[in-house]
C-alpha positions as CSV (number, residue, x, y, z in Angstrom):
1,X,-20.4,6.0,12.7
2,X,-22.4,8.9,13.2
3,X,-19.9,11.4,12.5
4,X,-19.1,9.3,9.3
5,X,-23.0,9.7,8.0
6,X,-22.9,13.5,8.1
7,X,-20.5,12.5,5.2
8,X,-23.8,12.0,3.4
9,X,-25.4,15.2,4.1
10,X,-22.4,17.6,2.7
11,X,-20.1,15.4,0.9
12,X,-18.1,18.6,-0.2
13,X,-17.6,19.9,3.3
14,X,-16.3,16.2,4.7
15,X,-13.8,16.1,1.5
16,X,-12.4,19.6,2.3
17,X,-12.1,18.9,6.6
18,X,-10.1,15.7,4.9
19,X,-7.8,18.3,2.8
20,X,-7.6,20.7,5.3
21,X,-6.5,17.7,7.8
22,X,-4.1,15.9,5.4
23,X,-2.1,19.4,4.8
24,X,-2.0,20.2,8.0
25,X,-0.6,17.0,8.9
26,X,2.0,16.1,6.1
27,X,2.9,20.0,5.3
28,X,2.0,19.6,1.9
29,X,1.1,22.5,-0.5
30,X,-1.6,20.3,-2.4
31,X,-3.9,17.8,-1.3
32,X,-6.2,16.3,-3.9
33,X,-8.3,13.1,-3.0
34,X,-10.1,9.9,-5.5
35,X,-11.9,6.8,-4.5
36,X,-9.3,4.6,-4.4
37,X,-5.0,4.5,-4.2
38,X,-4.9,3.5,-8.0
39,X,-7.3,6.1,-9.5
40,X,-4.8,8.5,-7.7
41,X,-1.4,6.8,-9.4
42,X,-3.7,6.8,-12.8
43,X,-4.6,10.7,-12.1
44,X,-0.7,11.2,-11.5
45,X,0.7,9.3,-14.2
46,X,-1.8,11.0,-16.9
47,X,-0.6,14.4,-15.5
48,X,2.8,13.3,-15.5
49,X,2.5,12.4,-18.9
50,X,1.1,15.7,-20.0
51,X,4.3,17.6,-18.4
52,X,6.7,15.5,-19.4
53,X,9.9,17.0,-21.8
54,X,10.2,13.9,-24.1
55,X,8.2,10.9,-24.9
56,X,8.4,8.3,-21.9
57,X,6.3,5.2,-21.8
58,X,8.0,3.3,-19.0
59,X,7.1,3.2,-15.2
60,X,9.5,1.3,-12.8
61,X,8.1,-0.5,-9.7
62,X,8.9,-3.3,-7.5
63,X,8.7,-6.8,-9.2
64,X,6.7,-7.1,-5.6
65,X,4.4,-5.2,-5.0
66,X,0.2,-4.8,-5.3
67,X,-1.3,-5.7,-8.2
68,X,-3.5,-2.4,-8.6
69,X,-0.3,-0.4,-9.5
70,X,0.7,-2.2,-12.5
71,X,-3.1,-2.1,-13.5
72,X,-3.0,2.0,-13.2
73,X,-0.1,2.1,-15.1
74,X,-1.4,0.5,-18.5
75,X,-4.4,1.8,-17.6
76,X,-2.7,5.6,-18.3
77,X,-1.0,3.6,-21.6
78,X,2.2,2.9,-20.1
79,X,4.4,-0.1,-19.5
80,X,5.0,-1.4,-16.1
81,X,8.6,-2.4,-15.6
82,X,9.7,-4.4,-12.8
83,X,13.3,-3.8,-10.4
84,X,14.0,-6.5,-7.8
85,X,13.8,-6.1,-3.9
86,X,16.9,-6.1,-1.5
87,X,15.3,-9.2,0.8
88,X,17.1,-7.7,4.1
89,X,15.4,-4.4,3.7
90,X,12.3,-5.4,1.1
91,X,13.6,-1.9,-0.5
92,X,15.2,-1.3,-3.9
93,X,18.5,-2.8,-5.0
94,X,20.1,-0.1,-5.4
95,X,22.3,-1.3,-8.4
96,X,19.7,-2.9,-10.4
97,X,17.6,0.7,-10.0
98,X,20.6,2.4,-11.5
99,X,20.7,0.2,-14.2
100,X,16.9,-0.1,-15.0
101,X,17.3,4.3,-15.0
102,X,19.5,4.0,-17.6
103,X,18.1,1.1,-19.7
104,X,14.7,1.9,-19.8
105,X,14.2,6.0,-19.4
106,X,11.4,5.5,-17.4
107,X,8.7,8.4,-17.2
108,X,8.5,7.5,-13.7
109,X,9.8,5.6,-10.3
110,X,7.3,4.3,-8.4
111,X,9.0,3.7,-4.9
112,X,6.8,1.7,-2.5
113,X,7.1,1.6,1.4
114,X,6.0,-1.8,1.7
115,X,4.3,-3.3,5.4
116,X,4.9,0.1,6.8
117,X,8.5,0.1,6.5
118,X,10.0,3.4,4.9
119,X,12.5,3.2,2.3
120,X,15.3,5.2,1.3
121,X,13.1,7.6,-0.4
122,X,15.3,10.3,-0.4
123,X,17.8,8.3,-2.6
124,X,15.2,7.6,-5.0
125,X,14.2,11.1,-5.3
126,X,17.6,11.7,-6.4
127,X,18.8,9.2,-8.5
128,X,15.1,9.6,-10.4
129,X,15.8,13.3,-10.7
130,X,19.5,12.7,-12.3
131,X,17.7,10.4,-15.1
132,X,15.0,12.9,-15.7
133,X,12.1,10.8,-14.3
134,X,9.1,11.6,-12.4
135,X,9.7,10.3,-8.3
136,X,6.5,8.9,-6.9
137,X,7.0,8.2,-3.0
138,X,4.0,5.4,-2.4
139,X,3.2,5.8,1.5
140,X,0.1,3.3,0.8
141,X,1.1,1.4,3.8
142,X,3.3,3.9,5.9
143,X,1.2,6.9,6.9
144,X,2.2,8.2,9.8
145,X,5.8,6.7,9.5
146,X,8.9,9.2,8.7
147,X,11.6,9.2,6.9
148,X,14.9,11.4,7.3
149,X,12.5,14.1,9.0
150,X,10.0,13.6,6.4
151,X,6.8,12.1,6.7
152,X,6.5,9.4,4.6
153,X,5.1,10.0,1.0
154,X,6.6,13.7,1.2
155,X,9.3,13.1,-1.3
156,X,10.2,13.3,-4.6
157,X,7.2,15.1,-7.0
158,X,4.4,13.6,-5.1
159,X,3.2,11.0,-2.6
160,X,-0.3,9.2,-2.0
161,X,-2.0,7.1,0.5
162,X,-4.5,4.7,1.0
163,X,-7.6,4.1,2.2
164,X,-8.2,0.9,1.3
165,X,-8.8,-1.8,4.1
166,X,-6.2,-3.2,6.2
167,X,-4.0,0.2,6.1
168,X,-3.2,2.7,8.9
169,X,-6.3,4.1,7.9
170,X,-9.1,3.0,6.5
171,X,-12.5,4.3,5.0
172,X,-13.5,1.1,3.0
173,X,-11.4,2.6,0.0
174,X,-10.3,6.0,-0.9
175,X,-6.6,7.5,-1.8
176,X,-5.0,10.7,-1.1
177,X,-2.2,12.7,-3.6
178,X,0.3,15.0,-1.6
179,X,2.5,17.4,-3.7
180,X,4.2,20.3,-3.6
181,X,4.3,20.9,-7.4
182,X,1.7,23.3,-8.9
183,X,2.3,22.0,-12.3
184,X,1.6,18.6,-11.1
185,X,-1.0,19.4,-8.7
186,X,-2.5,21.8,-11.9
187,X,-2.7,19.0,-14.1
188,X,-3.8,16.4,-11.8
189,X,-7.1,18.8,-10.9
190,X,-7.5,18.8,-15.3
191,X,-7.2,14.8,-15.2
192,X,-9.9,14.5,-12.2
193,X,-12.6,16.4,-14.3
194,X,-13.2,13.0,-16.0
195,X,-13.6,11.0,-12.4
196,X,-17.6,9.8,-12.1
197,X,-19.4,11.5,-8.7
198,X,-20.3,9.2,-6.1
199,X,-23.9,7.7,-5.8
200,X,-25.7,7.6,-2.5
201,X,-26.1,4.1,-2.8
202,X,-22.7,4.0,-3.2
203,X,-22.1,5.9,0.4
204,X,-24.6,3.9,1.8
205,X,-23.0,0.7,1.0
206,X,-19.7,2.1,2.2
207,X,-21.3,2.9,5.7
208,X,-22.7,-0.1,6.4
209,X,-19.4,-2.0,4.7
210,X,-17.2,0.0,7.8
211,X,-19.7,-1.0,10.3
212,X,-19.1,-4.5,9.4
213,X,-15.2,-4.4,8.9
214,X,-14.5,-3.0,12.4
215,X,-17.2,-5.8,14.1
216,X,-15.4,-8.5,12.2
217,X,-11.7,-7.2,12.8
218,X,-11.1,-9.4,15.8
219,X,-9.0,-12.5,14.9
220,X,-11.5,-14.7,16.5
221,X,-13.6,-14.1,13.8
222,X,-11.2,-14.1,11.1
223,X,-13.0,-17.4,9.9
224,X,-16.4,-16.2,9.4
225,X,-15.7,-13.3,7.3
226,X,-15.3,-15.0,3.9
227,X,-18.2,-17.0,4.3
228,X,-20.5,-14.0,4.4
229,X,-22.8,-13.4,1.8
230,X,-22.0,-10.2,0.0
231,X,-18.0,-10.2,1.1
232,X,-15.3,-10.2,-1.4
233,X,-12.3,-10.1,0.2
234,X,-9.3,-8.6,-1.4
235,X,-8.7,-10.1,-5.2
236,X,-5.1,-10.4,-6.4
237,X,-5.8,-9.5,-10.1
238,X,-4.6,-7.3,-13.2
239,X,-7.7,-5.0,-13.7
240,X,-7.0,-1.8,-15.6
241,X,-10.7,-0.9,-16.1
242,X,-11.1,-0.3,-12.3
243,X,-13.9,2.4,-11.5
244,X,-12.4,6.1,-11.4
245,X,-14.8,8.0,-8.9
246,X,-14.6,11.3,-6.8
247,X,-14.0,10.3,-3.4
248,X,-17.4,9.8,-1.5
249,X,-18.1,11.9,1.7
250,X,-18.8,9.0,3.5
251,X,-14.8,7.9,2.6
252,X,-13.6,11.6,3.8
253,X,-15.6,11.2,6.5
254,X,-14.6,8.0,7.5
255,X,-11.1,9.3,7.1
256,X,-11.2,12.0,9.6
257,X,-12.3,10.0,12.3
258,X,-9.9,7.0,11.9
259,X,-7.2,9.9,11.8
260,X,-7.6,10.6,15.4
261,X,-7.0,7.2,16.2
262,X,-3.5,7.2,13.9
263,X,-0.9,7.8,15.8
264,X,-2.3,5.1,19.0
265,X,-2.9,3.1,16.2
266,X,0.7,2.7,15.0
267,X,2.0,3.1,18.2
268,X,0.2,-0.4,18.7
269,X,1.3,-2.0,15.7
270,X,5.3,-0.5,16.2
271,X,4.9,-2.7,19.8
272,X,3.1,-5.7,18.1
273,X,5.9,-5.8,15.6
274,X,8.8,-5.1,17.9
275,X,7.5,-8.3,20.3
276,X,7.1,-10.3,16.8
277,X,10.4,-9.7,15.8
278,X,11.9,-10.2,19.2
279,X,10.1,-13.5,19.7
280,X,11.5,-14.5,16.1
281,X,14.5,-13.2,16.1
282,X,17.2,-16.4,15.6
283,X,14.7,-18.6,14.3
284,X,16.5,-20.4,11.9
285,X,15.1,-20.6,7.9
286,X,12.8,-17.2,8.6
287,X,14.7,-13.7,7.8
288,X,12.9,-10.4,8.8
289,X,13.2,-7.7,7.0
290,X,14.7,-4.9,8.2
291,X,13.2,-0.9,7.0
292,X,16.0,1.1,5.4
293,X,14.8,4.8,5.2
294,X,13.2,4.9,9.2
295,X,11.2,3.7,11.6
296,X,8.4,1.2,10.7
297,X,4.6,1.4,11.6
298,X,4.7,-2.2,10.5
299,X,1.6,-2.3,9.0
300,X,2.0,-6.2,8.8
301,X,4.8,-7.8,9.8
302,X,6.9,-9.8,6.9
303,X,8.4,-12.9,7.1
304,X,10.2,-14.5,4.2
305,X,10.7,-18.3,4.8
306,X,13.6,-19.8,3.2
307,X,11.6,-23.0,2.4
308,X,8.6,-22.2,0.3
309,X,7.1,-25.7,1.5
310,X,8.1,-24.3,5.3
311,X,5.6,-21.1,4.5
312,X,2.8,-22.9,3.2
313,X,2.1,-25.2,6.1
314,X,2.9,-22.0,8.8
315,X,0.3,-20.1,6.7
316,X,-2.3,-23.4,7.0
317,X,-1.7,-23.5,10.7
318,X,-2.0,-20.2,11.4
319,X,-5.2,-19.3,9.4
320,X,-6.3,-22.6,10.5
321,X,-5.9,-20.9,13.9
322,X,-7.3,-17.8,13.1
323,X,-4.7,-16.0,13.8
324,X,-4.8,-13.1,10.8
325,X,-1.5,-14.7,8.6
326,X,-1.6,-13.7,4.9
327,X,0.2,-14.4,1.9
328,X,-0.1,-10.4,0.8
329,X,0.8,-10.9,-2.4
330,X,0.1,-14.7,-3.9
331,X,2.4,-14.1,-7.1
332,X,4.8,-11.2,-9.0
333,X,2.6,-9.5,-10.7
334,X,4.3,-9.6,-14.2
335,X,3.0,-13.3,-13.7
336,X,-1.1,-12.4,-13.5
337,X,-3.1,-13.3,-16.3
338,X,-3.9,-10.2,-18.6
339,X,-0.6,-8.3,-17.3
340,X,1.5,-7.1,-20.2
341,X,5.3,-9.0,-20.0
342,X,7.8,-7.1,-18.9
343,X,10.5,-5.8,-21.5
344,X,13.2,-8.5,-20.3
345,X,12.4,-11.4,-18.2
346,X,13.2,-11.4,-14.5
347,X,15.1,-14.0,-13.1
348,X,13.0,-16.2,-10.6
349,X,14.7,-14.9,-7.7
350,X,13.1,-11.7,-7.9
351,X,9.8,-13.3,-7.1
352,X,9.5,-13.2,-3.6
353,X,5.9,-14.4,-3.4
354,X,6.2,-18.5,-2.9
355,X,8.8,-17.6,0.9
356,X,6.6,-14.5,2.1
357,X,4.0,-14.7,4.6
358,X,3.1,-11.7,6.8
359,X,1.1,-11.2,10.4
360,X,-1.4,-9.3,11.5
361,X,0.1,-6.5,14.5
362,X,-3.1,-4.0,14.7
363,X,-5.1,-3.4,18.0
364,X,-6.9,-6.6,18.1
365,X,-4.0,-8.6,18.2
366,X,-3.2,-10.0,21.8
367,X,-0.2,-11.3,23.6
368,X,-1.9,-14.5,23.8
369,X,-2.3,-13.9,19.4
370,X,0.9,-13.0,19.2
371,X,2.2,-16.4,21.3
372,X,0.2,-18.9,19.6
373,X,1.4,-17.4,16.0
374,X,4.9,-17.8,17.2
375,X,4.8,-21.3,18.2
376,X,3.0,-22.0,15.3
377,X,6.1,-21.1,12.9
378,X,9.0,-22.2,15.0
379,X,6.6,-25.7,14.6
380,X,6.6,-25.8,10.9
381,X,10.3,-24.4,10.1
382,X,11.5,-27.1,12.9
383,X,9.2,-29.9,13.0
């Protein structure tokens, strides 16, 4: 924490160590930073609008995915459209991405690496390119992963990262835009002249927000957290007038340090997941998803139950437990209250959210965690 307060002091210099240490890490020509993951895709999909050849108004996205992306998207005046998820891989369909290209001459595909499994990115990239769309490669939840020699969110026009808690990384919020496009990087810069500076208040309360994150991280304590006064754990809603700030140098700070840890860190949640999976693996009425595009940092490990009644009592028993099980994402997002419908209506089975449940796999998580969570769901599948 005490390298994270000099963040304070010279918030410039933090922000540029965080550049300098992103680039050197990704390979990117461009690194430009914002105080959250969807003030970055609102930066990019302003900028994208200003270069773009013809009038577009359409974005595509998974039908599941966070609800903060559809909220930058109208936010920047354009319409969210969703394109179902292969359940094996939790990547696109590959068809129905073709056909959404073609339908709905989208200004951009937004791929996203979901749990910290990489997607075929590279097949994205192009099938986006031959329509004449922007390619967006979401790394949210995979830095540090790779894909087809890449690291992940290096392909396609630009990538980003999050800050946010509960990824690789985290600096209480914060994202990170990677491109090799000067254009895009050109415009983006333009766009972030209207982003509001950060208040010391503001990188106060993020300090002391860390300090409490990391005590409470172990799953013992899992319970306590949301009964503390002051904690708002993370809100599943359509927002698009989220706060636009400059990142804090607290957040860059913040960043710089957890980065050291990256690459232990993942290694601990690949061997979390891998000992998951293997413990799971044959269970009948629970698939796991398998990444498409490369090996997974598995961020969480996802679970999709074929019996939505079967996932609800696992997730009771194991929060009941305290044991760090989350429904990620409680509902499609097309289905949140405020969220503009989608041009045609997707059939049911393209929400995923009533059979997915996903485990915690991050340092804290013991053998003895892992066990107890296992028993729990081969209980509730096969009572």
């Amino acid at each position: 924490m005490v390298a994270a307060s000099r963040g304070l002091d010279d918030p410039e210099a933090a922000r540029q160590k965080l550049r300098e240490r992103v680039i050197r890490e990704t390979g990117a020509r461009h690194c430009l930073l914002a105080s959250s993951g969807r003030t970055i895709v609102w930066l990019l999909l302003e900028a994208m609008k200003r270069l773009a050849v013809d009038e577009r108004n359409a974005v595509l996205l998974p039908a599941h995915t966070c609800a903060s992306l559809p909220s930058a998207i109208v936010r920047a005046g354009l319409t969210p459209v969703p394109v179902p998820l292969d359940e094996t891989t939790l990547d696109h369909r590959e068809g129905a991405l073709v056909e959404a290209l073609e339908r709905h001459r989208p200004l951009a595909l937004l791929a996203v690496n979901l749990f910290g499994m990489p997607g075929r990115s590279p097949r994205w990239a192009a099938l986006a390119r031959e329509a004449g769309a922007f390619f967006v490669d979401d790394a949210a939840q995979t830095l540090g992963a790779a894909c087809s020699g890449r690291p992940s969110g290096r392909w396609g026009d630009a990538g980003f990262y999050s800050l946010a808690r509960g990824k690789n990384i985290t600096a209480m919020g914060g994202g990170i835009l990677v491109t090799d496009c000067d254009d895009l990087a050109d415009a983006v810069e333009e766009e972030a002249k209207r982003l509001s500076p950060v208040s010391r208040r503001r990188e106060v309360r993020t300090l002391v927000e860390a300090m409490a994150f990391w005590t409470l991280l172990r799953p013992h304590l899992y319970g306590i957290t949301p009964h503390l006064p002051g904690v708002r754990l993370q809100v599943f809603e359509h927002n698009p007038n989220f706060p636009t700030r400059t990142m804090g140098g607290t957040q860059a700070a913040l960043a710089c340090r957890s980065w050291r840890h990256l690459t232990e860190s993942n290694a601990t949640r690949r061997h979390n997941g891998a000992r998951l999976r293997a413990a799971l693996a044959g269970l009948s009425g629970v698939q796991i998803p398998t990444p498409s595009g490369g090996e997974a940092v598995w961020l969480r490990l996802p679970l999709l139950f074929d019996d939505p009644a079967a996932r609800d009592r696992a997730a009771a028993a194991l929060i009941a437990a305290g044991l760090g099980a989350s429904i990620t994402y409680p509902q499609a997002w097309y289905h949140l209250p405020g969220c503009p419908s989608p041009p045609t209506t997707p059939p049911s089975t393209w929400d995923l959210a009533p059979r997915l449940l996903t485990l915690a796999t991050h340092t804290y998580v013991t053998r003895g965690d892992m066990a107890k969570a296992v028993h729990l769901i081969s209980h509730e599948v096969q009572p």
